[in-house]
N, C-alpha and C positions, 0 to 999 in steps of 0.2 A: 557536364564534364566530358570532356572527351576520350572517347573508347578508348585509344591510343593509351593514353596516362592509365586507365583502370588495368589495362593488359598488362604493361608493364608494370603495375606496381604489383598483380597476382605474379606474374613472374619471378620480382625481385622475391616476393613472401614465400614462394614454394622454394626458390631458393636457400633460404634461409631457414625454413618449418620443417618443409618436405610437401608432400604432394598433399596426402592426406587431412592435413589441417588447413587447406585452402579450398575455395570450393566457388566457382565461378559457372556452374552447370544450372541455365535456368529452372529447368524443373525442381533439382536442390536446393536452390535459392528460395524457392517459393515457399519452403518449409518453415523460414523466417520472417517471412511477410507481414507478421501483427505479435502482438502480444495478446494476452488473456481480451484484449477490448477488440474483439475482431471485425468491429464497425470499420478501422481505419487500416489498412490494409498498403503497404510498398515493398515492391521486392527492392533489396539492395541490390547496388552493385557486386559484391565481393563481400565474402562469410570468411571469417577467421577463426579460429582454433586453438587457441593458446594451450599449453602445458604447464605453462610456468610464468612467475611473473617477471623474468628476465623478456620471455618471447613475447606478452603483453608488451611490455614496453617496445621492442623490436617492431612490432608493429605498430605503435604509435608513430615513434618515430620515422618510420617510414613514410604514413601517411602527412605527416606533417611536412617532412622534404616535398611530398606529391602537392600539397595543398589539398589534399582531399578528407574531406570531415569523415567522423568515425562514429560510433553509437555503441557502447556495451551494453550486454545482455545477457544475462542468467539465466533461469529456468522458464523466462516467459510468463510468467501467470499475472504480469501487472494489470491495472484496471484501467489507466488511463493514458495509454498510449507511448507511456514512457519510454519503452524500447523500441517504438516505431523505427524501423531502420530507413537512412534517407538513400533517397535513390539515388545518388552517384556517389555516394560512399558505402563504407565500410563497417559491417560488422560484426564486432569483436565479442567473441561468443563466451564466458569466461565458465562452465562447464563442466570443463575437464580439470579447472583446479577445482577439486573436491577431494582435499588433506585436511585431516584432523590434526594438527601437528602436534599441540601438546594439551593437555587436560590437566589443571592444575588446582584439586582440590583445596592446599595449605594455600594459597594466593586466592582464591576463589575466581579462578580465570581460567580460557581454554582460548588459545590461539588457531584459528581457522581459514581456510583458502574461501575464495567467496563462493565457489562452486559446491561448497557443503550445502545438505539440506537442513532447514531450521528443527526438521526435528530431529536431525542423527546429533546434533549438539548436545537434547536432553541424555538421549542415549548413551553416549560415551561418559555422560556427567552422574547417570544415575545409580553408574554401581558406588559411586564416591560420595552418595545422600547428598547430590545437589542438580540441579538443570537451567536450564536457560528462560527464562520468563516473557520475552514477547514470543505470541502463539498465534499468526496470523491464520486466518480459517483456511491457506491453503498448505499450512507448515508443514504437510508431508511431501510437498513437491517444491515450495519454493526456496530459494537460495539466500543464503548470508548475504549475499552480495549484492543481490537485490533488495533484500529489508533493508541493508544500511544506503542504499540509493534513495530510494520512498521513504525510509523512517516509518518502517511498517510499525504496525499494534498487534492488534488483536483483543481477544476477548476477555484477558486477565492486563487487560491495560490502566484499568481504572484502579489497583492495588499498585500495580509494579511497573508502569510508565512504558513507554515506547521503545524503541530500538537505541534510540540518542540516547536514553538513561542507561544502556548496557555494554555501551559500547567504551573501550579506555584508551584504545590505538588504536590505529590505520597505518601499512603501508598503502601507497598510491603511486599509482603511474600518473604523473599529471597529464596536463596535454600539450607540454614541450616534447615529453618521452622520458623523464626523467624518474629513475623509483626512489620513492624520498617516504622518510615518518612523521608520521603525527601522533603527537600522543606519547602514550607508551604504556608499562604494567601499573602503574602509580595511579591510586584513585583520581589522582587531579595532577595536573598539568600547568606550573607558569607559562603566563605570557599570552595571546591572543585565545581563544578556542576555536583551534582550526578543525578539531573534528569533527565538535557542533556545527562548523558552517558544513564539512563536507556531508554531515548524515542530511539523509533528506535534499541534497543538492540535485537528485537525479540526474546521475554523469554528466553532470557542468561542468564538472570542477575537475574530471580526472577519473581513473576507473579505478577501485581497490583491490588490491590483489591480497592482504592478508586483513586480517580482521582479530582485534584483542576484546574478547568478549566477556562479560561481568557473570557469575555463576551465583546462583541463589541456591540458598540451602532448603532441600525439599521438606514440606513444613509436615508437623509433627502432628496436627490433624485438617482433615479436609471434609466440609460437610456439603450436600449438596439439596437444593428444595425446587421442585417445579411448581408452582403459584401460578393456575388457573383464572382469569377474570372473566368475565360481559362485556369491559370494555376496552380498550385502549387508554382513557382517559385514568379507569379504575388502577390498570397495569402505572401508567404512571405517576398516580396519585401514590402507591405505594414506595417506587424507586425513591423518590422524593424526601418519602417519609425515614426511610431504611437511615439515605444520607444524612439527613436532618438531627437523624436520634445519635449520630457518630460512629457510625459502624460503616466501615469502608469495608465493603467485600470484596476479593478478589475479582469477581464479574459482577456484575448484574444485565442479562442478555434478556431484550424483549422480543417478542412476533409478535404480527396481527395473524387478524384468522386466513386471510388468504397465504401467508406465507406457510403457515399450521399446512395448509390445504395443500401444499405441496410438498412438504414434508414426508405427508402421511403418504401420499402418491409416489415419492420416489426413495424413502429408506422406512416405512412402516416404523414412527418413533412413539406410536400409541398415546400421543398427549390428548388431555379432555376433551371429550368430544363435546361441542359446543361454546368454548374458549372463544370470543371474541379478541385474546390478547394471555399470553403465557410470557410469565419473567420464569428464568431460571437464575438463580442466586447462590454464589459459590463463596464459602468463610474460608479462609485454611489460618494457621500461626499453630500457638500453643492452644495445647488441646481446653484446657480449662476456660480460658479464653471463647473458642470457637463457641464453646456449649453454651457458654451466657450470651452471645450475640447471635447465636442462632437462635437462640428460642425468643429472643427481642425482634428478629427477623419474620419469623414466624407470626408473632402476634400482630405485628406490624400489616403483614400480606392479610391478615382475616379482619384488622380494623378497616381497612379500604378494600373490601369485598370481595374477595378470593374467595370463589366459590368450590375448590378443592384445588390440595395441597398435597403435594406427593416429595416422601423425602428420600431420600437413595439410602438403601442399604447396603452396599457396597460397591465397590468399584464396578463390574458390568453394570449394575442400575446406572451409576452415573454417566457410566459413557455413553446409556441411548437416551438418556437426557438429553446431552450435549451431542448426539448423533444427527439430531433433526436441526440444530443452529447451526455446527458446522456444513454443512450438506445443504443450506439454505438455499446460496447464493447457484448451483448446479440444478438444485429441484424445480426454480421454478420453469426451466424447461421442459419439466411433464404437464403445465399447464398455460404456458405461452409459448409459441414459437420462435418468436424472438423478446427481447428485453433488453432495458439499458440500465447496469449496475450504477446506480449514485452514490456519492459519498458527502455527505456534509455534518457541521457539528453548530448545535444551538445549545445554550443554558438548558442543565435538567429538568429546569422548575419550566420551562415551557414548553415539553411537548406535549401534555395534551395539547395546548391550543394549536402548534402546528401542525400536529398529524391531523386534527379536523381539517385545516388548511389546504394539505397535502390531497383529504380527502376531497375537497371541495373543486380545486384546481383539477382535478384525473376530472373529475364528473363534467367541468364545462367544456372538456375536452373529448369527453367519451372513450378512456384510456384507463385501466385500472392499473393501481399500485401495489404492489407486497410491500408491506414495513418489515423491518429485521433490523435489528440496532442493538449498539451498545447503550444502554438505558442508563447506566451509572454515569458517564460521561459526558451523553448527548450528542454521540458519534451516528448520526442516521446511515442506515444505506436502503434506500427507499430502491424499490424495483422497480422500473415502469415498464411494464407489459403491450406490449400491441405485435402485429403481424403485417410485415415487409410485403404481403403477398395485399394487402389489401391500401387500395389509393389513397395517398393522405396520411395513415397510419403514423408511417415513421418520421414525418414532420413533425405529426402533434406529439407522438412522444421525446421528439427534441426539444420541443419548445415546454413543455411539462418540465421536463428536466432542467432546464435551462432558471424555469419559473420556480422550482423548488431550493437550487440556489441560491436563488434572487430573496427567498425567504428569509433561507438559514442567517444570509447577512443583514437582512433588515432586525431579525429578532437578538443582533452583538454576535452573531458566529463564525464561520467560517467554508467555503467554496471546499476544503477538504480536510477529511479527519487523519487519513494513512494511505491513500490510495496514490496520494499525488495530483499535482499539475497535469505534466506530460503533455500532449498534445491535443488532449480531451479539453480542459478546464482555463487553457491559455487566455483564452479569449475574455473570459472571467476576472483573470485578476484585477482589472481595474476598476473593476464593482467592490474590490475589495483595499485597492490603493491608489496614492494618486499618484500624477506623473513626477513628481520628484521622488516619491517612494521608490517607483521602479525605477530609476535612474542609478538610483545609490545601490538598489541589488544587482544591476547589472552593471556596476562598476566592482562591485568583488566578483564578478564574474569574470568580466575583464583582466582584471588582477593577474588573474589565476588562465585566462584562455584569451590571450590578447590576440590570439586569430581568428576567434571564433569557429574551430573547428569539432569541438567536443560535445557529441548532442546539439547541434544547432536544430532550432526552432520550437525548441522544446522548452516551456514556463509561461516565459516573456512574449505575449501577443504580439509586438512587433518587435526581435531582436535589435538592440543597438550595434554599431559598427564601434569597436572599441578605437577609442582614438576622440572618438566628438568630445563636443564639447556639450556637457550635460545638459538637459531642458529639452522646452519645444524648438522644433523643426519646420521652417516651412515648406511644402510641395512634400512630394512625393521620397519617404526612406529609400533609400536608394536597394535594400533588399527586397522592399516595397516592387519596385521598378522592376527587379530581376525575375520576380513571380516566384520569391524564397517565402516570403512574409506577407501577411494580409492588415490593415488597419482594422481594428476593434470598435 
């Protein structure tokens, strides 16, 4: 891209913003350079600032007069690269919208700018006995606006569903520049499910600027048990068991001992010492209810050998339960220098046999793993551990990672549970679909961004040029050609 056009178009934007919400100073640029996955690393061109979703759109449109592609971003804490900003574009920071606009107890709804954070939603919902139900482990930092990008989860996902179950509208700036709805307050919506397609689209499809979110009424009891094992195997021969007997808990969240291990190293959460694997298992509903599935719960973790069982007496117990699993995914930096966060999802009924797997694959590799996972779903996020500073290292834990993937989809799973594509897993997809599959999702992408300016390079291992004609190609994609897009 030519400097000329980026100048000018910081120009026209200050113009138009003001000086402040435009930001073209390389040192301040560099502030944006990754997202939560700091392996992947581009300074943008040009940082924008939005206040409002009139001036998102303002600069869309702008960019789109420029021909210059854009990239929006939230609070940054993605896993897979999603907000990598491209280097001669723009990107649109969305931040500073952080309004709570309305909190609507008799609706069970609260309308939100995307730059709110996931937890000040329960906040404002809580004095009205209700809150917001996906709880990604970084919900105190990261933004509406990014969970409905990724279609983030979190750890009471296996009760109450993902972001796309809680979501009922969307405004959007698409990627003509246009602010248009989707949706609306109404549990459901005639006609196509454009909001479904847009949660989870990871700014393909347009960047959100307001968000109509579903409120759960805060449940009338909540119990909570730490279940101790020797094994991994034992940990989810129990999970297994829990589901099986029909008791959907709210979570069911496992560790292995090395993740334990760094736990205790970086937030002191006092779990058994000697735990080869700890589930922590959370009931909430009506109370009468809770007490008969809890104690089904309960027998359940001592049939499949839990060798001590710890139940929360009140709310501080529980939170340093849950203090050593949220804090998980940051710990294990007190005991590797570097790590690559994975995300993948298998059948419940087989992890043990994958996590032996997991275990088997780090060892011919000489790389060790922490396991952390959502156990009730079979949402893995395996850690793999090695050190940048030592030769080789951070190949073989690409290639561990890459091989752990390869697993999840061989046992019916999936390349990712909430973290996303983005620019980590692209290369992936086609281990997961074949080429007319991705043809047809890059044609509602098209649809919706017939210039390919909105997130480009991000999903789709080799982006299409909207306009072909669908199928194989021979020779060389011509984004291919430009050194935009690499062959898989």
């Amino acid at each position: 891209m030519p400097t000329a056009v980026i100048e000018r178009l910081a120009g026209e934007l200050r113009g138009a913003l003001g000086d402040e919400q435009v930001i073209d100073d390389r040192a301040r640029l560099r502030t944006y350079e990754c997202d939560g996955l700091a392996q992947y690393r581009v300074v943008p061109a040009l940082v924008v600032l939005p206040r409002t979703a009139q001036e998102c759109a303002r600069v869309v449109r702008a960019c789109v007069a420029a021909r210059v592609p854009f990239v929006a971003r939230g609070s940054g804490t993605g896993l897979s690269g999603g907000a990598l900003p491209h280097p001669d574009g723009v990107l649109i920071v969305t931040s500073r919208l952080r309004t709570i606009r309305e909190v609507l107890p008799a609706d069970e709804r609260a309308v939100v700018e995307p730059g709110v954070i996931n937890l000040a939603v329960t906040r404002a919902a809580t004095p009205y006995g209700y809150y917001y139900a996906p709880d990604p482990s970084s919900q105190q930092i990261c933004s509406i606006g990014g969970n409905v990008a990724e279609n983030s989860g979190g750890a009471h996902c296996l009760k109450y569903g993902f972001t796309t179950n809680h979501v009922l509208g969307l405004q959007i700036v698409t990627p003509d520049g246009d602010l248009v709805r989707l949706g609306g307050a109404a549990p459901d919506s005639p006609g196509y499910d454009l909001v479904g397609a847009f949660v989870g689209s990871e700014g393909t499809l347009g960047i959100a600027t307001e968000v109509t979110v579903r409120l759960v009424r805060l449940p009338e009891s909540v119990r909570t048990l730490l279940a101790a094992f020797a094994t991994t195997d034992a940990a989810g021969a129990a999970t297994s068991a829990i589901i099986a007997a029909g008791v959907v808990p709210a979570a069911v969240e496992m560790m292995d001992a090395l993740a334990i291990e760094a736990a205790e190293a970086a937030v002191r959460c006092g779990y058994p010492a000697g735990a080869g694997a700890v589930l922590i298992v959370e009931l909430d509903g009506p109370a009468a209810e809770v007490e008969a599935q809890f104690a089904e719960v309960e027998r359940l973790c001592r049939a499949n050998a839990a060798f001590e069982i710890r139940i929360a007496a009140d709310d501080a117990e529980r939170a340093l339960f849950w203090k050593g699993r949220k804090s998980a995914f940051a710990a294990v930096g007190r005991i590797s220098p570097d790590y690559i966060v994975q995300d993948g999802v298998i059948p419940r009924t087989a992890l043990p046999e994958v996590l032996r797997r997991i275990g088997e694959l780090a060892a011919e590799r000489g790389i060790r793993v922490a396991n952390v996972f959502h156990a009730g779903d079979g949402n893995l996020h395996p850690l793999v551990l090695f050190d940048d500073a030592i030769d080789g290292q951070a190949e073989r834990a690409e290639e561990l990672s890459g091989a752990i993937l390869d697993l999840c989809v061989g046992y019916g799973g999936s390349i990712t549970g909430e973290h996303g594509v983005g620019m980590d897993k692209a290369k992936y997809l086609p281990r997961m679909y074949t080429d007319d599959d991705l043809d047809t999702m890059q044609l509602l992408r098209c649809a919706f961004d017939p210039r390919s300016l909105a997130n480009p390079g991000k999903i789709f291992p080799t982006p299409r040029l909207c306009g072909e004609v669908p199928g194989r190609h021979k020779g060389a994609h011509p984004l291919q050609e430009a050194g935009l897009a690499e062959v898989f």
